[in-house]
C-alpha positions as CSV (number, residue, x, y, z in Angstrom):
1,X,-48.8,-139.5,-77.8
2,X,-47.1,-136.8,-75.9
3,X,-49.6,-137.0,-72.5
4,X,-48.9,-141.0,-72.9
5,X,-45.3,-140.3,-73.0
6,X,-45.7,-138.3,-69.8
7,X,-48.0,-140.4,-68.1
8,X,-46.0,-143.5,-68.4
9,X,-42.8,-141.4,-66.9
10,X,-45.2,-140.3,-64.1
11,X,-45.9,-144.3,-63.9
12,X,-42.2,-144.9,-63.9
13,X,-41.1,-142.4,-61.3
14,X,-43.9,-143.1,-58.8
15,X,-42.9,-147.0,-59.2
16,X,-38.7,-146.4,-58.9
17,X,-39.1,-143.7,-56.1
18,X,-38.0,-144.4,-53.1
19,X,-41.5,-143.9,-51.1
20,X,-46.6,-144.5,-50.1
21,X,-51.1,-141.0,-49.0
22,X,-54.5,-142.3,-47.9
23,X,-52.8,-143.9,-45.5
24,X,-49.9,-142.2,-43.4
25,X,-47.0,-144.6,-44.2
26,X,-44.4,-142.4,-41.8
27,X,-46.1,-143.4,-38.6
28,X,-46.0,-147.5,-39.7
29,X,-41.9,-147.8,-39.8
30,X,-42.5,-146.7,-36.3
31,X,-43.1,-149.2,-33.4
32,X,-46.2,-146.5,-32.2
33,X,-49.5,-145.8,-33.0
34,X,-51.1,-143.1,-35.4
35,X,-50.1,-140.3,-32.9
36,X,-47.0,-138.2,-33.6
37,X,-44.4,-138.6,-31.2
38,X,-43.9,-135.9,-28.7
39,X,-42.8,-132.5,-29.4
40,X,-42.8,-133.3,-33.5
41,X,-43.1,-131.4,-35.9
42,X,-44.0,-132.6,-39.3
43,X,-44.9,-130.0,-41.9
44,X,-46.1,-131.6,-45.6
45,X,-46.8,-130.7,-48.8
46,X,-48.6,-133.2,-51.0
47,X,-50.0,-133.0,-54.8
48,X,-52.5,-136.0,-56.4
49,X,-53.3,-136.2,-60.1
50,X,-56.1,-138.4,-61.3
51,X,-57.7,-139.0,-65.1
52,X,-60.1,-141.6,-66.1
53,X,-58.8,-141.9,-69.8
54,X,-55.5,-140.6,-71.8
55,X,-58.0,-139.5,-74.5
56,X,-60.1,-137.2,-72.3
57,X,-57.2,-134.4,-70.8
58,X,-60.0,-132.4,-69.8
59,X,-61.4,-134.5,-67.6
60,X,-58.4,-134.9,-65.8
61,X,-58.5,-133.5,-62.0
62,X,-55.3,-132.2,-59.2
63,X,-55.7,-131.4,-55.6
64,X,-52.6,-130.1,-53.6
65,X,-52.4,-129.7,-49.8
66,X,-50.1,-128.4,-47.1
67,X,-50.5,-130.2,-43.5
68,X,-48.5,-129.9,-40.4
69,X,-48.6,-132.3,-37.6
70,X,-47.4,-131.6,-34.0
71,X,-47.1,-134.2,-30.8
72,X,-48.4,-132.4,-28.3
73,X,-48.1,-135.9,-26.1
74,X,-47.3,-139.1,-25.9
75,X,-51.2,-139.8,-26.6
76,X,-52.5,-136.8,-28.2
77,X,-51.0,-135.3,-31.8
78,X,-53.4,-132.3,-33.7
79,X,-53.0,-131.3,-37.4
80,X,-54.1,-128.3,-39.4
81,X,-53.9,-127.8,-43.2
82,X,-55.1,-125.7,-46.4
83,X,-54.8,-126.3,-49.9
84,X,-57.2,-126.9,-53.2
85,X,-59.4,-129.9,-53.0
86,X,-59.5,-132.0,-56.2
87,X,-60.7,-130.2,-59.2
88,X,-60.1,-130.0,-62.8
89,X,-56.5,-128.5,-63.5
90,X,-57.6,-125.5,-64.6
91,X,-59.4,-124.4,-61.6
92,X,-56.8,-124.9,-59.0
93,X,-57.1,-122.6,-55.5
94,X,-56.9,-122.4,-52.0
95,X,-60.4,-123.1,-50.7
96,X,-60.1,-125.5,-48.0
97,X,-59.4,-126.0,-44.6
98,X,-58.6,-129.4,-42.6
99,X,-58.0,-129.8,-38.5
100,X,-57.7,-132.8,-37.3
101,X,-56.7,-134.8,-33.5
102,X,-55.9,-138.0,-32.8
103,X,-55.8,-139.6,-29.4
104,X,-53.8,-142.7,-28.7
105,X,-56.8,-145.6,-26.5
106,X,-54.7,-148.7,-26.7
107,X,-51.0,-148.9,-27.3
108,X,-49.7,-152.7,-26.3
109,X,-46.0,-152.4,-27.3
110,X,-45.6,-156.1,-26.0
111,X,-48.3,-157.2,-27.9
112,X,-47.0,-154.9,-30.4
113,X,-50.8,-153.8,-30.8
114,X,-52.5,-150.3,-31.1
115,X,-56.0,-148.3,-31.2
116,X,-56.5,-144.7,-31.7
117,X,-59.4,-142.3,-31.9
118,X,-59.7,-139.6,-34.7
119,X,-61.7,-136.7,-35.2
120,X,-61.5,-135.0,-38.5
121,X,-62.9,-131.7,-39.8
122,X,-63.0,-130.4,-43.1
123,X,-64.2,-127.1,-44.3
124,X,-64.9,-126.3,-47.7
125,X,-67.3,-123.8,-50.2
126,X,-69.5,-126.6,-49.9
127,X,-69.6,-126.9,-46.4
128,X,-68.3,-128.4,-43.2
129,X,-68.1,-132.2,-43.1
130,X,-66.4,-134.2,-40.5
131,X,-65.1,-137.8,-40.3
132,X,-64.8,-140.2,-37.1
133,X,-62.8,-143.0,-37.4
134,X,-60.9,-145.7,-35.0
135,X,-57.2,-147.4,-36.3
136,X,-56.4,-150.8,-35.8
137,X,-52.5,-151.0,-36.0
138,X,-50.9,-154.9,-35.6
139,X,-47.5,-155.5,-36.3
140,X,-45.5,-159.3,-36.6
141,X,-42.5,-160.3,-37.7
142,X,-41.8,-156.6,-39.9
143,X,-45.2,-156.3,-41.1
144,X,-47.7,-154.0,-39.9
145,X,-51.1,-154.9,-40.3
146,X,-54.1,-151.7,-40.5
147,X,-57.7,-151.3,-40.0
148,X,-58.7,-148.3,-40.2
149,X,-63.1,-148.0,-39.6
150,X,-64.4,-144.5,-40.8
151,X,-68.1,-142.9,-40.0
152,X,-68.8,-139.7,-42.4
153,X,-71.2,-137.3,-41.4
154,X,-72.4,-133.6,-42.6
155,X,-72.2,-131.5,-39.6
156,X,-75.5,-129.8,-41.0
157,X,-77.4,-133.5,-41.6
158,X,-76.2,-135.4,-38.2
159,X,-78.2,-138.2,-40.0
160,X,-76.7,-138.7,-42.8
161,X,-73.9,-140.9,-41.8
162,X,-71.6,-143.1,-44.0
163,X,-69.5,-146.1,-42.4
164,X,-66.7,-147.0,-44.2
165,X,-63.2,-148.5,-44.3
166,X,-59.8,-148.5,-45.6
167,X,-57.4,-151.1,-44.9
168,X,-53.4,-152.4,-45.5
169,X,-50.7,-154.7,-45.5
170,X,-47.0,-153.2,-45.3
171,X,-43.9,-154.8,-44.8
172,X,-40.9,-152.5,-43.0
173,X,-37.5,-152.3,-43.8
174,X,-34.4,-151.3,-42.2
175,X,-33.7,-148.2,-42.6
176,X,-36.9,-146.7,-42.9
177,X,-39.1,-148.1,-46.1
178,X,-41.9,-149.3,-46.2
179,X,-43.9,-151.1,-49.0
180,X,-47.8,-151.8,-48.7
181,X,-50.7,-152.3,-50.5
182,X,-54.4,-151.1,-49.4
183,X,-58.5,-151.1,-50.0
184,X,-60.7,-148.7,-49.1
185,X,-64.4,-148.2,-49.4
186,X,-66.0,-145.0,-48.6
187,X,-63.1,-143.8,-46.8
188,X,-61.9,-140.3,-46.5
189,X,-60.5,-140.7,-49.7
190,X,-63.5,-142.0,-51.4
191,X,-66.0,-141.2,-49.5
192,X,-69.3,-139.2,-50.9
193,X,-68.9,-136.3,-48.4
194,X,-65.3,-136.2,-46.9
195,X,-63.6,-135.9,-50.0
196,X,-62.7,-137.1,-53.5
197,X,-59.4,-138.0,-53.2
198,X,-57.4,-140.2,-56.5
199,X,-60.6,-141.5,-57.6
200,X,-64.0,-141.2,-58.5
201,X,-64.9,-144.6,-57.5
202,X,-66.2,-145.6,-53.8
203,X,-64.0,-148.4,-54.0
204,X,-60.7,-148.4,-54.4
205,X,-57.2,-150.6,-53.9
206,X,-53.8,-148.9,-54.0
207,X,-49.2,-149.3,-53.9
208,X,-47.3,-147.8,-51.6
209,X,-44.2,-146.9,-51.4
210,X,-42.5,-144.7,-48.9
211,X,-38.8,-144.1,-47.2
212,X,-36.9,-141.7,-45.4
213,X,-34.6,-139.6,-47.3
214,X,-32.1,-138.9,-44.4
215,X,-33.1,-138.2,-41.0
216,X,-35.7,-134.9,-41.4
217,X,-37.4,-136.3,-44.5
218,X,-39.5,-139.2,-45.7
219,X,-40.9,-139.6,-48.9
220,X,-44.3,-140.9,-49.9
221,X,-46.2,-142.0,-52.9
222,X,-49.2,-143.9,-53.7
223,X,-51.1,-145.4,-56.9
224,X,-54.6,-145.7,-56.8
225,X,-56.9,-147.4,-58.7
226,X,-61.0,-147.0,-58.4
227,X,-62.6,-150.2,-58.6
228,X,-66.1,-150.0,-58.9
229,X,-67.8,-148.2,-61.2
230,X,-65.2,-146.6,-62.5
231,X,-61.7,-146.8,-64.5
232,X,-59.6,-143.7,-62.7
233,X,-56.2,-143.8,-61.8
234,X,-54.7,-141.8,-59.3
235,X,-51.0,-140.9,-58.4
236,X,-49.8,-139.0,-54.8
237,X,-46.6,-138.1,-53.8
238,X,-46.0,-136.4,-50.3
239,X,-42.7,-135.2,-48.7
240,X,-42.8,-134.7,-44.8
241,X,-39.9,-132.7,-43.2
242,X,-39.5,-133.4,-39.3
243,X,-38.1,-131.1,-36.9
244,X,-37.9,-132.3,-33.4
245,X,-39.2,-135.2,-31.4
246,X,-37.2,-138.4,-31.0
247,X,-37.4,-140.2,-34.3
């Protein structure tokens, strides 16, 4: 009764918070692309909790994360981060490692239309994976529209490649929120070799909710839910400070 009590205040505060993490919800209450502006900084921390039944604690799993993002033009943006990838509670530590660039191909601000490139590394006690992927970013009348392809690889198998997808709906509002929903199939958050992230299933759709708090902070949660396969529930919340850069 007790981890039913809490789980349903985890529920409500995720839901009533004023905030959306596969996805980087920030950069879509923008008019830009997925590269950070110019001379930003944005340093986050961000914590998902995911459990396939209330009756089953143990089974439960937690990853936590520390990322920062920096502009380095108005085409090119790198990241870096470390933190514990998803594992059972009890083993929590610091055992992985994630770089990442993206590089701004297409940005139409007329036709309000965008296309980046992406190259992601991520280096764990299991190995070095890496993940290719291309967004799609399509914006009309306050919504923004996403398509975001992904290729998975294991740097040590070049064959072994997985396509895959995650995509989204938001709609903007003044002032800096943003409300969204999104799918995603063997994406970098459900993908067999990137990483488990939220779920266990290969499938998976998900809420967003995200806002700046201010001007230096925006808030960010998301609730997932694995679709095939599998009966997991996720929750991730993510704060982003931002130093710098014209926002």
């Amino acid at each position: 009764m007790a981890r039913a009590t809490i789980t349903a205040a985890t529920v409500l505060v995720l839901l009533f918070s004023t905030a959306g993490a596969c996805f980087d919800v920030y950069l879509f209450q923008r008019e830009g692309s997925m590269v950070y502006p110019k001379g930003m900084l944005s340093v986050e921390s961000l914590g998902e909790y995911s459990y396939n039944s209330l009756g089953n604690p143990d089974e439960d799993s937690f990853m936590a994360f520390a990322r920062a993002y920096y502009g380095v033009s108005r085409k090119f943006s790198v990241s870096v981060g470390t933190g514990s990838e998803e594992k059972p509670r009890g083993e929590f530590s610091i055992d992985a490692i994630t770089a990442s660039g993206t590089f701004n191909l297409i940005d139409n601000r007329e036709k309000s239309f965008s296309l980046d490139g992406m190259l992601a590394c991520h280096n764990t006690p299991d190995g070095l994976n890496a993940e290719v992927s291309f967004p799609v970013i399509s914006r009309k009348s306050g919504y923004v529209f996403v398509f975001h392809p992904v290729v998975e690889f294991l740097v040590e198998n070049k064959l072994n490649l997985t396509p895959g997808f995650h995509a989204g709906v938001f709609k903007v509002f003044a002032g800096g929120a943003v409300v969204g929903m999104g799918a995603e199939f063997h994406s970098g958050q459900q993908g067999p070799y990137f990483s488990k992230r939220l779920t266990d299933s290969e499938t998976a759709a998900s809420l967003f909710l995200g806002a700046m708090l201010g001007k230096n902070l925006f808030l960010q949660n998301e609730i997932a839910k694995g679709l095939h396969n599998s009966r997991d529930l996720g929750f991730a919340i993510t704060l982003k400070i931002l130093i710098g850069g014209n926002r």
